[in-house]
C-alpha positions as CSV (number, residue, x, y, z in Angstrom):
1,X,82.4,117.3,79.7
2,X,82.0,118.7,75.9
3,X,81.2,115.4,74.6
4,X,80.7,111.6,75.4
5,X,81.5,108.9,73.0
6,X,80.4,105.4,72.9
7,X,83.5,102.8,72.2
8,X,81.9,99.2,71.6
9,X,83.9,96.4,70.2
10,X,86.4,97.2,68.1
11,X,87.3,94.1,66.6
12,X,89.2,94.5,63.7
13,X,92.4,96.7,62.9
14,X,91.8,98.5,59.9
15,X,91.6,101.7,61.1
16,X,94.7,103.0,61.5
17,X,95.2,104.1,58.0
18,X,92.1,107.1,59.5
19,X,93.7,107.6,63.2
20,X,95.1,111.0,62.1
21,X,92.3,112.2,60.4
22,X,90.1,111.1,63.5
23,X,92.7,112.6,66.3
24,X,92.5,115.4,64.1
25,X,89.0,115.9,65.2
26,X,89.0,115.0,68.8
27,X,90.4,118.0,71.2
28,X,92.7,116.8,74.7
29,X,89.4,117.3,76.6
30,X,87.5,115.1,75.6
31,X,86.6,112.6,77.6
32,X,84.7,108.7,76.8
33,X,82.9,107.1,77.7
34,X,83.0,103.1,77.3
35,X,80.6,100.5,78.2
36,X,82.3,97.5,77.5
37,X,81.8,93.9,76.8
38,X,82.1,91.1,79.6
39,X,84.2,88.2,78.2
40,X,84.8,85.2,79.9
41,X,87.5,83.0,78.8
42,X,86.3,80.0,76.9
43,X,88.3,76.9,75.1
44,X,87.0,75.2,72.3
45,X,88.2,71.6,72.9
46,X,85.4,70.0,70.8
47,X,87.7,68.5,68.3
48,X,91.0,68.7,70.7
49,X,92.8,66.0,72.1
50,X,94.5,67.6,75.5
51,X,97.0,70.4,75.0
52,X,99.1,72.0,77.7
53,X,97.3,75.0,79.6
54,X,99.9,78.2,80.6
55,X,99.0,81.3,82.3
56,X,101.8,83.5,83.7
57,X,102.2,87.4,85.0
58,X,104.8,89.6,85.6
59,X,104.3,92.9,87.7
60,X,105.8,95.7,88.1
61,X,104.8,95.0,91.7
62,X,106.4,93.1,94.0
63,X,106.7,89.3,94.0
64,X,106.7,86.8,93.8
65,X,105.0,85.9,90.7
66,X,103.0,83.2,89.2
67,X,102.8,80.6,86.3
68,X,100.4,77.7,86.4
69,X,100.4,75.3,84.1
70,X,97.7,72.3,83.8
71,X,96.6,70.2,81.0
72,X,93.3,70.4,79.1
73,X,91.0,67.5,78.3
74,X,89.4,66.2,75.5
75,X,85.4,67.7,75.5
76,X,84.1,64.2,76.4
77,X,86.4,64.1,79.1
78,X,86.1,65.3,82.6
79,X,86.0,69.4,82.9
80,X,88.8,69.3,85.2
81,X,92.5,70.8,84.8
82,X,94.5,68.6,85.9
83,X,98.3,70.0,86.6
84,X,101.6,69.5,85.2
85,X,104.3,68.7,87.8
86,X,108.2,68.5,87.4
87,X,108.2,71.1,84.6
88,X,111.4,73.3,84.3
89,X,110.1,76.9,83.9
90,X,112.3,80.1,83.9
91,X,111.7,84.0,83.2
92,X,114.3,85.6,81.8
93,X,114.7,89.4,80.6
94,X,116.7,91.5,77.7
95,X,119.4,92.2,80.2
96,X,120.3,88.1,80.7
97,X,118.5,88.4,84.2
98,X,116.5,85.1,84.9
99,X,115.4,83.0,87.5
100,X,114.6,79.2,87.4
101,X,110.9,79.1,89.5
102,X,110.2,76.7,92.1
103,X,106.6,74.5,91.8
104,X,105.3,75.5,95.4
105,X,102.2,73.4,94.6
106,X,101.3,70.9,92.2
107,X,101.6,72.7,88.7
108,X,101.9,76.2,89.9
109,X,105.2,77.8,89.8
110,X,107.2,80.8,91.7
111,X,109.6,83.1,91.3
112,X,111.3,84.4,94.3
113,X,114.1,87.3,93.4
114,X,112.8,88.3,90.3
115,X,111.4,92.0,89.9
116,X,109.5,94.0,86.6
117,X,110.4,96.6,85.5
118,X,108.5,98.7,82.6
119,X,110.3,98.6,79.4
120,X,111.9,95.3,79.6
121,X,110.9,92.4,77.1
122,X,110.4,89.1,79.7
123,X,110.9,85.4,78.3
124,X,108.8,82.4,79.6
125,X,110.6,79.0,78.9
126,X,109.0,75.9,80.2
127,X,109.9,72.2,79.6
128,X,108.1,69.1,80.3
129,X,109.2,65.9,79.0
130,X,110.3,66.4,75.4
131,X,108.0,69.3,74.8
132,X,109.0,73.0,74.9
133,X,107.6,76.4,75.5
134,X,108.2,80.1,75.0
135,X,106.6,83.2,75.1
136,X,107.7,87.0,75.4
137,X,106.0,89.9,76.6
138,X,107.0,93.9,76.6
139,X,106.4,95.6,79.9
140,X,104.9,98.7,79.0
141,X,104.9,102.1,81.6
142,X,102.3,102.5,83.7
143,X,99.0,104.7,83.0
144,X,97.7,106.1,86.5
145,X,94.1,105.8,87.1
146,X,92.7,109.6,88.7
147,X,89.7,108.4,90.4
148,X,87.1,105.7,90.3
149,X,83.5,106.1,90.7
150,X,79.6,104.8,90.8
151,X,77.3,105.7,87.5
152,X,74.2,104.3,86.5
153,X,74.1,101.9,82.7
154,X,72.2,103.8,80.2
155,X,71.3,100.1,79.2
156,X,70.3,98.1,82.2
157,X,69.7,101.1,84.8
158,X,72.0,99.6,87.5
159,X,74.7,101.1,89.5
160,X,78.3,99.7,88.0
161,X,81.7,100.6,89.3
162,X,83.3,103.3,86.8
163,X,87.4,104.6,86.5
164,X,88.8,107.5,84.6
165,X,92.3,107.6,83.6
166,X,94.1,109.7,80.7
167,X,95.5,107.8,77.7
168,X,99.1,108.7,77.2
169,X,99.0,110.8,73.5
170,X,102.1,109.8,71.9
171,X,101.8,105.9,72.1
172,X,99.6,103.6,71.2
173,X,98.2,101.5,74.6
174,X,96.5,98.4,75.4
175,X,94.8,98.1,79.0
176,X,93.3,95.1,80.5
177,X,90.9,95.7,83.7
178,X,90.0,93.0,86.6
179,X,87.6,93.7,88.9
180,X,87.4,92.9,92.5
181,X,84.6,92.7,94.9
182,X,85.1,92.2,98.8
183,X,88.4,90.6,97.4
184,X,86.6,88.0,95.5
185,X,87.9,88.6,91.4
186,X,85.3,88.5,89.0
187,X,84.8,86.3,86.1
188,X,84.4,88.9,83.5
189,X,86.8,90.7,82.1
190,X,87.6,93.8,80.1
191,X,90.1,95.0,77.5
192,X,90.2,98.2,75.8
193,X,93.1,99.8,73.3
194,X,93.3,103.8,72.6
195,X,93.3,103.2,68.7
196,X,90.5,105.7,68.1
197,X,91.2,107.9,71.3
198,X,94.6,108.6,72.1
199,X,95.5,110.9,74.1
200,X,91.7,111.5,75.8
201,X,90.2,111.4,79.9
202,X,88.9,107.7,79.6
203,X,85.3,107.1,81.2
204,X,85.2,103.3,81.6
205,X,82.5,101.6,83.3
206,X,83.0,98.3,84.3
207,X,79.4,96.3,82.9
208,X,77.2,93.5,84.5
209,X,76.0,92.9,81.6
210,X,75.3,89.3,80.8
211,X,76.7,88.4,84.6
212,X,75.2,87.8,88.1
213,X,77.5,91.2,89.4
214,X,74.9,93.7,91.4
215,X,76.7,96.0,93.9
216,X,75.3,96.7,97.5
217,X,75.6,99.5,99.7
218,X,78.9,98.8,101.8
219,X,80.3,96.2,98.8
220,X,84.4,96.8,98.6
221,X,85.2,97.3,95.2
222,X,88.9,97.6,93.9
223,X,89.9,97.7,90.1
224,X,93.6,97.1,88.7
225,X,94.4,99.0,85.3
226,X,96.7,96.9,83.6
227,X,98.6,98.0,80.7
228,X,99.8,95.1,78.5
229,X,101.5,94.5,75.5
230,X,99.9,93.7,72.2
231,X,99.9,90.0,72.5
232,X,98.1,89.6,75.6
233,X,95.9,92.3,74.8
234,X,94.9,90.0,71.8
235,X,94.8,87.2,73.4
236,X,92.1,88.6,76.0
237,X,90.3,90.9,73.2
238,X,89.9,86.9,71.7
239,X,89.5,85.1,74.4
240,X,85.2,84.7,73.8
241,X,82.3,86.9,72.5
242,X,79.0,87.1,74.1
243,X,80.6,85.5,77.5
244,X,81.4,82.3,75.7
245,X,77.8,81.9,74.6
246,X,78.7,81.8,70.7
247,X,77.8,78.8,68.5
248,X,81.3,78.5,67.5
249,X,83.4,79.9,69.9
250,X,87.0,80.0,68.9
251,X,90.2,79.8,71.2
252,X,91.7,82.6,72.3
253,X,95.1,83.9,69.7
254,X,98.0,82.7,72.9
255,X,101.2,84.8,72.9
256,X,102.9,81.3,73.5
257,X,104.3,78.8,70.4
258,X,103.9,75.4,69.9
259,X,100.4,75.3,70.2
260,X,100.0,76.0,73.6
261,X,97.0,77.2,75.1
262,X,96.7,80.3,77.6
263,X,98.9,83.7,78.0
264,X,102.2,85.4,79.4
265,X,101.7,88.7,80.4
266,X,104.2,91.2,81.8
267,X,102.4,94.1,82.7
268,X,102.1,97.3,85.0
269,X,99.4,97.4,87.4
270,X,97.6,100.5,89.2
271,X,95.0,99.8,91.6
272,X,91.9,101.9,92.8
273,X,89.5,101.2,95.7
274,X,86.1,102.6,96.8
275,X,83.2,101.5,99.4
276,X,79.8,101.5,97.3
277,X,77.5,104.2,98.6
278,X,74.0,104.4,99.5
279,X,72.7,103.6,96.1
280,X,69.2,105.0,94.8
């Protein structure tokens, strides 16, 4: 490894004016390292009367697929979601394929014939009552992860699940990671883009920081690299500081008009497993 570099939250966009004078100075081997930032998704509903609640994802993985949609409550209300029946959702693609899903449960919603494919721009409609929804997302092509690995935080001096992938060079890419262990998904998450790096080996270590995640000897451990599209990388890169612990937390930027809250995100996924080792 010639060199390590630290990549910490990058939360503006101003710097793309200096990415060729910065790739300029990084060589194809380089490889980075990135600690990132847990964020847990928290809603600011202190002065919000109940909005609709969307989350949807498209794979380019077998179905079917998912979209749940609830409604939010006021902050003196009760913390509970309750869901939205009898909406009318459909996905549609750029090819005038679409499927109207089924509600299998109360509020969530399923396709059954659909498929993703990378490259293709997916539409979420949903109606309920008089009230209407939409949303697009571009599929983008999948980044393979090469292996996935144990390393000890600099920071905090305990053992954290690590991947290494390499950034596609002529493209600028947004990746979302969720992190599984012994099947049970973990609330933090983790979003990086390659604005500064393109085109590098990717070191990315998946942090405990500010969570109750501490690996075991014999803990299954599986990550999926998800590349996503601008939007829902935005809408996850917002989605809380600080693992919701800010003063004034803001809601997350959704992909999806008319003021709705939550995401639709049509994505690739790769997956990568390991069995944690006899740790130190």
């Amino acid at each position: 490894m010639e060199m390590e570099q630290l990549i910490q939250n990058r939360n503006t966009r101003n710097f793309r004016g200096g990415r060729k004078a910065i790739s300029c100075l990084m060589i194809a081997s380089l490889l980075v390292l990135l600690f990132s930032c847990e964020k847990v998704i928290h809603l600011d509903l202190k002065n919000a009367g109940a909005k609709i609640v969307i989350q949807g994802n498209v794979y380019d993985q077998p179905g079917p697929y998912t979209v749940k949609i609830s409604s939010s409550v006021s902050f003196d209300a009760s913390s509970s979601y309750p869901p939205i029946t009898g909406a009318r959702v459909v996905i549609s693609d750029n090819i005038n394929q679409s499927e109207l899903l089924t509600e299998s449960s109360s509020g969530t919603y399923v396709t059954s014939k659909l498929k993703g494919l990378p490259g293709r721009t997916y539409t979420l409609s949903v109606k309920t009552g008089t009230d209407s929804y939409q949303a697009s997302a571009v599929m983008p092509y999948a980044v393979g992860i090469d292996s996935i690995y144990f390393a000890t935080s600099p920071f905090s001096g305990e053992v954290q699940t690590a991947i290494s992938f390499r950034d596609p060079i002529f493209s600028v890419d947004y990746y979302r990671m969720v992190y599984f262990i012994n099947k049970i998904q973990q609330k933090p998450f983790y979003v990086i883009d390659d604005e500064l790096f393109p085109g590098v080996q990717i070191h990315y270590a998946l942090s405990s920081r500010n969570s109750d995640i501490k690996l075991k000897q014999g803990d299954q451990v599986m990550v999926w690299l998800e590349s996503v599209d601008p939007g829902v990388y935005e809408y996850f890169r917002t989605a809380g500081s600080d693992s919701g612990e800010s003063a004034s937390p803001a809601n997350p930027v959704s992909n999806i008009n008319n003021g709705a809250l939550g995401y639709f995100n049509a994505c690739t996924v790769r997956k990568i497993s390991a069995v944690v080792p006899k740790l130190p």
